[in-house]
N, CA, C and O atoms as a GROMACS GRO file, in nm:
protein
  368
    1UNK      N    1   1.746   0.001   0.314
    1UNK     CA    2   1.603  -0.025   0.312
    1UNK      C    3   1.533   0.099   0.256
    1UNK      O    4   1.535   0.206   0.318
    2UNK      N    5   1.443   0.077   0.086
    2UNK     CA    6   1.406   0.211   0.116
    2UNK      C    7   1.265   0.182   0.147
    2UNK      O    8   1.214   0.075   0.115
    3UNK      N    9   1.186   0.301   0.224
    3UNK     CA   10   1.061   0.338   0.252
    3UNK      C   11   0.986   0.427   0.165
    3UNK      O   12   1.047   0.506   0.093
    4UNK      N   13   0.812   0.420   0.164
    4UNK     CA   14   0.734   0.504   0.123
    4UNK      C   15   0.608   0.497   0.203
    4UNK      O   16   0.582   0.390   0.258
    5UNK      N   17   0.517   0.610   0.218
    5UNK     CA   18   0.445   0.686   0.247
    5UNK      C   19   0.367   0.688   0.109
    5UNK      O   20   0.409   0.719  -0.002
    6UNK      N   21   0.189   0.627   0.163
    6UNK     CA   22   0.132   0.606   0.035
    6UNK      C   23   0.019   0.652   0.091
    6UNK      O   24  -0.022   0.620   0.202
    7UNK      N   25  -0.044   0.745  -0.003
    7UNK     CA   26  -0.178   0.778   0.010
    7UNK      C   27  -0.318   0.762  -0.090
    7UNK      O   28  -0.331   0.840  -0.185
    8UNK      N   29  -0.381   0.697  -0.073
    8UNK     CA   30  -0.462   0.653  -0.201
    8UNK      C   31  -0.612   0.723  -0.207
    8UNK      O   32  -0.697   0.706  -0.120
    9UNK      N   33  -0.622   0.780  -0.288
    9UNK     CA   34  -0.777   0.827  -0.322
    9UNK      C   35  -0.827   0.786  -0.395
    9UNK      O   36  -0.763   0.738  -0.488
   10UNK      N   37  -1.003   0.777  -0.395
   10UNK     CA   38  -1.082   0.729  -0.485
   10UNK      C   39  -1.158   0.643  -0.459
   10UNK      O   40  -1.222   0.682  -0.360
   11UNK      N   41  -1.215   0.480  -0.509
   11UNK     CA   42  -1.331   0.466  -0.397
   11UNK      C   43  -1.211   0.290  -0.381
   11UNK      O   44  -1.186   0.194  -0.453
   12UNK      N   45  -1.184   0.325  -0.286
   12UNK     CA   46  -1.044   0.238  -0.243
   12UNK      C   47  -1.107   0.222  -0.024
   12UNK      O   48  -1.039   0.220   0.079
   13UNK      N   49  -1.233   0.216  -0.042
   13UNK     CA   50  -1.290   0.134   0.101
   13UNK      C   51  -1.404   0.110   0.097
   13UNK      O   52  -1.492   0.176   0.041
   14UNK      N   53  -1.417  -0.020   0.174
   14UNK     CA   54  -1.556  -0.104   0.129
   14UNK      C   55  -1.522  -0.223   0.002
   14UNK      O   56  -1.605  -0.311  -0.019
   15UNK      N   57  -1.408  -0.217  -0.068
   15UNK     CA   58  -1.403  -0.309  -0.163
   15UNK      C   59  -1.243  -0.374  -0.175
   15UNK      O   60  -1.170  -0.364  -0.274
   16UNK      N   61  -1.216  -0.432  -0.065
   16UNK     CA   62  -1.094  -0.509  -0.023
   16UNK      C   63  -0.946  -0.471  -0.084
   16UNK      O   64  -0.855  -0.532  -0.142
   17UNK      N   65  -0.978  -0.309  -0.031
   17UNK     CA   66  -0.825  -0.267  -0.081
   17UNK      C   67  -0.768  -0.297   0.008
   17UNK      O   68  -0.680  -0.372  -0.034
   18UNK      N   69  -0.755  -0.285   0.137
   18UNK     CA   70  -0.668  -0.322   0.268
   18UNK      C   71  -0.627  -0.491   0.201
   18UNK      O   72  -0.510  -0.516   0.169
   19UNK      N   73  -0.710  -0.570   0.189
   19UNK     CA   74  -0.668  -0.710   0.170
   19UNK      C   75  -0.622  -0.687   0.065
   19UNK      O   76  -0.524  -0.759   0.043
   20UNK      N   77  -0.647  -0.615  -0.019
   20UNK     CA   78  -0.579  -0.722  -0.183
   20UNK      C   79  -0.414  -0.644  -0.153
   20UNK      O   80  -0.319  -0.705  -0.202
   21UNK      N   81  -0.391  -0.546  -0.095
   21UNK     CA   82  -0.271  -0.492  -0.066
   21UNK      C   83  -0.201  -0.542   0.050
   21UNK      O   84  -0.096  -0.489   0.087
   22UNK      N   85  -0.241  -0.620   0.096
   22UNK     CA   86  -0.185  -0.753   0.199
   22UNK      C   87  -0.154  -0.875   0.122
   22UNK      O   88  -0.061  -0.949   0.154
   23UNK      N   89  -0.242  -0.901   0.007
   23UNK     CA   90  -0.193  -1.014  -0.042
   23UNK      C   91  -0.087  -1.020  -0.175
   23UNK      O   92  -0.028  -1.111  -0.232
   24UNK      N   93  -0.096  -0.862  -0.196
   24UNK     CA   94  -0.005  -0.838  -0.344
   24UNK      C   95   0.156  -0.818  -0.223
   24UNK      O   96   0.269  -0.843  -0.266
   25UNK      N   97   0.140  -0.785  -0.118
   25UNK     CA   98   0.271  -0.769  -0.064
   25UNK      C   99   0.299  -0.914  -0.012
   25UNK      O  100   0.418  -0.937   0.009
   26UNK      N  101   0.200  -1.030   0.016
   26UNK     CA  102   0.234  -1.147   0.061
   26UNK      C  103   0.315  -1.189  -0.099
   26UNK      O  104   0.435  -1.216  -0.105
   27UNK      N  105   0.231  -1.187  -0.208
   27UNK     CA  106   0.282  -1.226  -0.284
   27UNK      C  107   0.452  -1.214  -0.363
   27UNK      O  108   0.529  -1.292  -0.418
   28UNK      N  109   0.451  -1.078  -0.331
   28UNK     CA  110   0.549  -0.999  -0.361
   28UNK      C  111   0.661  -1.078  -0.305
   28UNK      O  112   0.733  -1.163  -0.358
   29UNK      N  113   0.658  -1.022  -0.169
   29UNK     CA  114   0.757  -1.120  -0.104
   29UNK      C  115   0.846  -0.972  -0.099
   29UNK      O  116   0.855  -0.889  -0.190
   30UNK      N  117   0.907  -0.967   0.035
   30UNK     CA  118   0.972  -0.871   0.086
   30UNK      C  119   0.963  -0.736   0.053
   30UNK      O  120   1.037  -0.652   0.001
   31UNK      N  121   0.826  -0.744   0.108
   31UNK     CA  122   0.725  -0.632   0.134
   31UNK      C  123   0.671  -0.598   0.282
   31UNK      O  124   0.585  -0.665   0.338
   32UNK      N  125   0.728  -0.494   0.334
   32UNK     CA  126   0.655  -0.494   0.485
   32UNK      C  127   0.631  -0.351   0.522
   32UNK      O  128   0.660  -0.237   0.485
   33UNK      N  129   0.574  -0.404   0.598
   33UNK     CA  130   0.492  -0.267   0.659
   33UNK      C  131   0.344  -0.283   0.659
   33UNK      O  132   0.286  -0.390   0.648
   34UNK      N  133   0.278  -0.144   0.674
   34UNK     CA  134   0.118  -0.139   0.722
   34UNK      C  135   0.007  -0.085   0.606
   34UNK      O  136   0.052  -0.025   0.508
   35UNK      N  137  -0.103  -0.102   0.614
   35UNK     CA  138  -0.218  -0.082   0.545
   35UNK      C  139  -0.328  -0.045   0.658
   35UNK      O  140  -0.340  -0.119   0.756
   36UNK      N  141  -0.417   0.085   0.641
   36UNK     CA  142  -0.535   0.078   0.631
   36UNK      C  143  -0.597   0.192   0.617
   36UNK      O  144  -0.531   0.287   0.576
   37UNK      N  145  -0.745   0.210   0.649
   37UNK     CA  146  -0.831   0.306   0.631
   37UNK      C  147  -0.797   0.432   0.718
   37UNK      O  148  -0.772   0.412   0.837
   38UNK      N  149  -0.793   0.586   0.657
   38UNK     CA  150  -0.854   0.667   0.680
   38UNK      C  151  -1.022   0.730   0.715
   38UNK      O  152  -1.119   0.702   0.645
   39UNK      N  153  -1.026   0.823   0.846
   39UNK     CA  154  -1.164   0.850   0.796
   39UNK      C  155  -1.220   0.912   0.706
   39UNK      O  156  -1.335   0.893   0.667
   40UNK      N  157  -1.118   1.015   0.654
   40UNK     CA  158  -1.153   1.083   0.488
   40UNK      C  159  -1.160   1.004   0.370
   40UNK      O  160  -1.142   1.052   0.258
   41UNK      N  161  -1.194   0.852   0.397
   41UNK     CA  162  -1.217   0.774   0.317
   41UNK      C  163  -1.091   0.755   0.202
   41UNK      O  164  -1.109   0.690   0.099
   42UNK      N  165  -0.998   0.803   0.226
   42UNK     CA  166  -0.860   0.735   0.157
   42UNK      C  167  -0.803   0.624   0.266
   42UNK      O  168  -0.817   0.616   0.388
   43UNK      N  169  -0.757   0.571   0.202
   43UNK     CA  170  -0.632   0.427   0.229
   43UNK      C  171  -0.471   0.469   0.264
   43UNK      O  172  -0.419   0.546   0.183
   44UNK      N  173  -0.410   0.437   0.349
   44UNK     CA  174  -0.278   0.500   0.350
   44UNK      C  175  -0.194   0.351   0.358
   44UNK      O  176  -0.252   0.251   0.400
   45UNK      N  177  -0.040   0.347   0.310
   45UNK     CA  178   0.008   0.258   0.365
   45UNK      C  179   0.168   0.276   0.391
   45UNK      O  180   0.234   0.339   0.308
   46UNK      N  181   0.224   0.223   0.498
   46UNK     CA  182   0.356   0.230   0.488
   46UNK      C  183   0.491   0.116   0.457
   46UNK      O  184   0.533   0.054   0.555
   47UNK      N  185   0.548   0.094   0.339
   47UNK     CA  186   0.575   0.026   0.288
   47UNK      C  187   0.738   0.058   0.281
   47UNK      O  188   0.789   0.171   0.282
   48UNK      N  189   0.807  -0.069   0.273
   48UNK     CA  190   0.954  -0.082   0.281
   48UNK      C  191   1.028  -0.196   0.217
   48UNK      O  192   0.996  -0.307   0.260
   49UNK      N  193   1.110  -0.193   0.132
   49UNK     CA  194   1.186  -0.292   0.108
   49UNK      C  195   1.342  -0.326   0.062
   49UNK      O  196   1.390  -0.234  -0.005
   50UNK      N  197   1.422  -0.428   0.083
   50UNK     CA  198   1.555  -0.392   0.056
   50UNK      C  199   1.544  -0.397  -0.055
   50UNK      O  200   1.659  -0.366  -0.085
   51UNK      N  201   1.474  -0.419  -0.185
   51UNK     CA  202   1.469  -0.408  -0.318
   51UNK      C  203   1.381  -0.324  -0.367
   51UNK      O  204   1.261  -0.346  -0.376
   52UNK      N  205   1.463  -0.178  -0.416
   52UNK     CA  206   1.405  -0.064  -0.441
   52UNK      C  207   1.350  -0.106  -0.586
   52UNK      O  208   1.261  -0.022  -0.595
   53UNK      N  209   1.345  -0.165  -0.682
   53UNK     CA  210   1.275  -0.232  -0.805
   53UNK      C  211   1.134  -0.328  -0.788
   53UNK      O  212   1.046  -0.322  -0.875
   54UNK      N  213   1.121  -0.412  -0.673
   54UNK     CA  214   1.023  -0.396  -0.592
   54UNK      C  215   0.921  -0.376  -0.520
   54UNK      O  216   0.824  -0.437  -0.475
   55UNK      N  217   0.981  -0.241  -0.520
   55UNK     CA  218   0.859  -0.106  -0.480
   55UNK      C  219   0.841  -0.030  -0.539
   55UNK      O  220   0.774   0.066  -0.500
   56UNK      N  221   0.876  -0.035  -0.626
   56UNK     CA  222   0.861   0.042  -0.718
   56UNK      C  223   0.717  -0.051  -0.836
   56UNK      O  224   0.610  -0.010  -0.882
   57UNK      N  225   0.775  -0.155  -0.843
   57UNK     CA  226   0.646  -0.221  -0.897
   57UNK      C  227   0.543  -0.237  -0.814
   57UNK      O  228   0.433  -0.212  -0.863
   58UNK      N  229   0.547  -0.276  -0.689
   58UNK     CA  230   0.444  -0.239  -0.588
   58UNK      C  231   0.390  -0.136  -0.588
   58UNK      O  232   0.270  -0.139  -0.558
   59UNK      N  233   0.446  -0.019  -0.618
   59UNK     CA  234   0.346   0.120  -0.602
   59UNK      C  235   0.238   0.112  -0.737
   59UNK      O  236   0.120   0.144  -0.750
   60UNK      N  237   0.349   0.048  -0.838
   60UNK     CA  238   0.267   0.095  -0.950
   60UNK      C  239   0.097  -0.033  -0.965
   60UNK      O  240  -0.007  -0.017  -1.031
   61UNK      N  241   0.136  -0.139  -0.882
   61UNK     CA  242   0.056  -0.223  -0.880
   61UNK      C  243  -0.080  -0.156  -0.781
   61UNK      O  244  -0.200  -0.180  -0.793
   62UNK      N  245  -0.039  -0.102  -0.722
   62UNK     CA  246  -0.113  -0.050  -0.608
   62UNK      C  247  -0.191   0.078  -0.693
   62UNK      O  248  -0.312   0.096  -0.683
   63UNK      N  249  -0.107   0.155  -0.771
   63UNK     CA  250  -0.213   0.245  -0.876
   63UNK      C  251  -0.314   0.225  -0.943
   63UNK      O  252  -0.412   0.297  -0.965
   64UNK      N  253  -0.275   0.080  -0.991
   64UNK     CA  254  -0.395   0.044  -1.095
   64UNK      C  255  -0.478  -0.025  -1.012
   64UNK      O  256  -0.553  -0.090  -1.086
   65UNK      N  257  -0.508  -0.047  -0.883
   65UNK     CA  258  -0.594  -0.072  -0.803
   65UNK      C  259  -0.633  -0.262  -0.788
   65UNK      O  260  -0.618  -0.327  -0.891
   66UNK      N  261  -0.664  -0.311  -0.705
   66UNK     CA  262  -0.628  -0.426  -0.690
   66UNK      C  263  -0.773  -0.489  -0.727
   66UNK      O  264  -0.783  -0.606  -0.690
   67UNK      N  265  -0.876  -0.442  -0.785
   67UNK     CA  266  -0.967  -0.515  -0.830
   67UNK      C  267  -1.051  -0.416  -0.920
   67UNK      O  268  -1.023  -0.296  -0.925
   68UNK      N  269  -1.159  -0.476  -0.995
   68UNK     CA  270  -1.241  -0.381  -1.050
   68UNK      C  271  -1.369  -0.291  -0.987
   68UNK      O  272  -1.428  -0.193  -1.033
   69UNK      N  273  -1.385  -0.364  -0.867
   69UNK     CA  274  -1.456  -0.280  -0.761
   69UNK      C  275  -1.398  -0.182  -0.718
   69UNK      O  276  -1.473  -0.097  -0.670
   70UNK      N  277  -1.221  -0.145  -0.717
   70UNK     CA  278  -1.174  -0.014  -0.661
   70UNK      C  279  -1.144   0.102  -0.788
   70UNK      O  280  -1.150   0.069  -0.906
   71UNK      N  281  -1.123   0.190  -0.759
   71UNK     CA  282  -1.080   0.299  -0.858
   71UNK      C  283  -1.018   0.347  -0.770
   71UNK      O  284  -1.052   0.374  -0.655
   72UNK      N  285  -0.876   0.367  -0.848
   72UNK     CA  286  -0.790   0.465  -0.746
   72UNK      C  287  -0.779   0.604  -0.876
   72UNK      O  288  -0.745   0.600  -0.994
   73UNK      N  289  -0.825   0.722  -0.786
   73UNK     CA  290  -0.863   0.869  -0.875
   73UNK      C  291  -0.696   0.938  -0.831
   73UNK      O  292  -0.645   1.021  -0.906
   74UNK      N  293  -0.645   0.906  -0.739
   74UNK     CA  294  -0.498   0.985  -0.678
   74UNK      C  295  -0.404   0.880  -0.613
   74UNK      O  296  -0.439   0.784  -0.544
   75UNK      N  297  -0.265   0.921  -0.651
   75UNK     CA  298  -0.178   0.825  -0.547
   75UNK      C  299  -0.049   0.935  -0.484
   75UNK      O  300   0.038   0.988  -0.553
   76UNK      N  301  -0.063   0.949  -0.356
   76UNK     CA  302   0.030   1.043  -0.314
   76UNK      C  303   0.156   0.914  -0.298
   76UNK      O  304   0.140   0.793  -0.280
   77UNK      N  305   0.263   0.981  -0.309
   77UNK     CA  306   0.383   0.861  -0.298
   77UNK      C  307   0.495   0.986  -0.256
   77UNK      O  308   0.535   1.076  -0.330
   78UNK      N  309   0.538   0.957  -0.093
   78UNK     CA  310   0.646   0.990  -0.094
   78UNK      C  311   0.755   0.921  -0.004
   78UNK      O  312   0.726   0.805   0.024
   79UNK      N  313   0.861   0.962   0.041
   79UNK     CA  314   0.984   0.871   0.086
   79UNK      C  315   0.890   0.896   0.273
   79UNK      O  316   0.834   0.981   0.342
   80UNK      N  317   0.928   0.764   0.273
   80UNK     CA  318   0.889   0.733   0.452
   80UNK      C  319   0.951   0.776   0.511
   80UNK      O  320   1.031   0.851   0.455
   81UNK      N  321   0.961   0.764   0.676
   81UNK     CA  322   1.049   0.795   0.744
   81UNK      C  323   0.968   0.727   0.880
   81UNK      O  324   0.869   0.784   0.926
   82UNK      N  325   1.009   0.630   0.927
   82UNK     CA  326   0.924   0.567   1.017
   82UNK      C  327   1.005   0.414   1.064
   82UNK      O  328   1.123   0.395   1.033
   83UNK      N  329   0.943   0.335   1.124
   83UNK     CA  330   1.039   0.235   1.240
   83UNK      C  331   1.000   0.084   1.102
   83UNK      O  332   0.909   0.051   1.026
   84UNK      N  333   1.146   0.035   1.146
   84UNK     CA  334   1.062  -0.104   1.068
   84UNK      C  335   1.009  -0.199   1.031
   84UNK      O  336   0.954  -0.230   1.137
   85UNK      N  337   0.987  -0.254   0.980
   85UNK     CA  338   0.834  -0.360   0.972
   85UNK      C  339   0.953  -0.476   0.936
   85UNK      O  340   1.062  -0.484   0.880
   86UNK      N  341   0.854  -0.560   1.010
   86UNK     CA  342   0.903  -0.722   0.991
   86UNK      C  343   0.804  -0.816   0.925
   86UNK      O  344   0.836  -0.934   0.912
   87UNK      N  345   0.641  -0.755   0.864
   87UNK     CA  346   0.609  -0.818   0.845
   87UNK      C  347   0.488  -0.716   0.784
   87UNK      O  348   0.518  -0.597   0.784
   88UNK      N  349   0.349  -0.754   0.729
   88UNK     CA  350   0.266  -0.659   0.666
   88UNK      C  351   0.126  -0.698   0.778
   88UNK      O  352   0.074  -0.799   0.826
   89UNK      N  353   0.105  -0.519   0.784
   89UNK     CA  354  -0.037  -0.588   0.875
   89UNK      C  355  -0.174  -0.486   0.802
   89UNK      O  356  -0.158  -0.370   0.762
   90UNK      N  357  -0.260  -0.536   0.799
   90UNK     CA  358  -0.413  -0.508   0.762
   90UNK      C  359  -0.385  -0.402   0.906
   90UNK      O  360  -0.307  -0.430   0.997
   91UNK      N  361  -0.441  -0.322   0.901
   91UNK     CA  362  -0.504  -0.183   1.047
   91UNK      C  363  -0.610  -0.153   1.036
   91UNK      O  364  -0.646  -0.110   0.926
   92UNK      N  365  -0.704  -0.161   1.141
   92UNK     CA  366  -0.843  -0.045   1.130
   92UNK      C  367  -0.801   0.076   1.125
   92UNK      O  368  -0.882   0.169   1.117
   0.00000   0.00000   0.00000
């Protein structure tokens, strides 16, 4: 299973980044793990899958930002290390 640790900057709250990154991982399909807001106004998420090709398109989908209301200005991406997800959840 591999994992990542995602950190997103830029104006990525207030304009349905938590959802559209719930529904690009529904879509995806064996995509799990968590999403949500920081109070420093970045987005974080923790993401896992047995298909490292995958997530790899997932991250990059997640760069170019999931609508034209978001701009993502930074994407921190590194290897996770955390318990595992059975499923994807939206977080306050």
């Amino acid at each position: 299973m591999k994992k990542v640790h995602l950190i997103i900057s830029g104006k990525v709250q207030g304009v349905g980044f938590r959802y559209a990154t719930y529904a690009l991982a529904q879509e995806m399909g064996d995509i799990y793990g968590r999403v949500w807001n920081n109070e420093d106004g970045t987005v974080e998420i923790l993401a896992q899958s047995s298909d490292s090709s995958k997530l790899t398109s997932f991250i990059q989908k997640i760069r170019k930002g999931p609508s034209s209301w978001s701009k993502v200005t930074y994407l921190d991406v590194s290897m996770g290390n955390f318990k595992d997800y059975h499923d994807f959840k939206v977080s306050n």
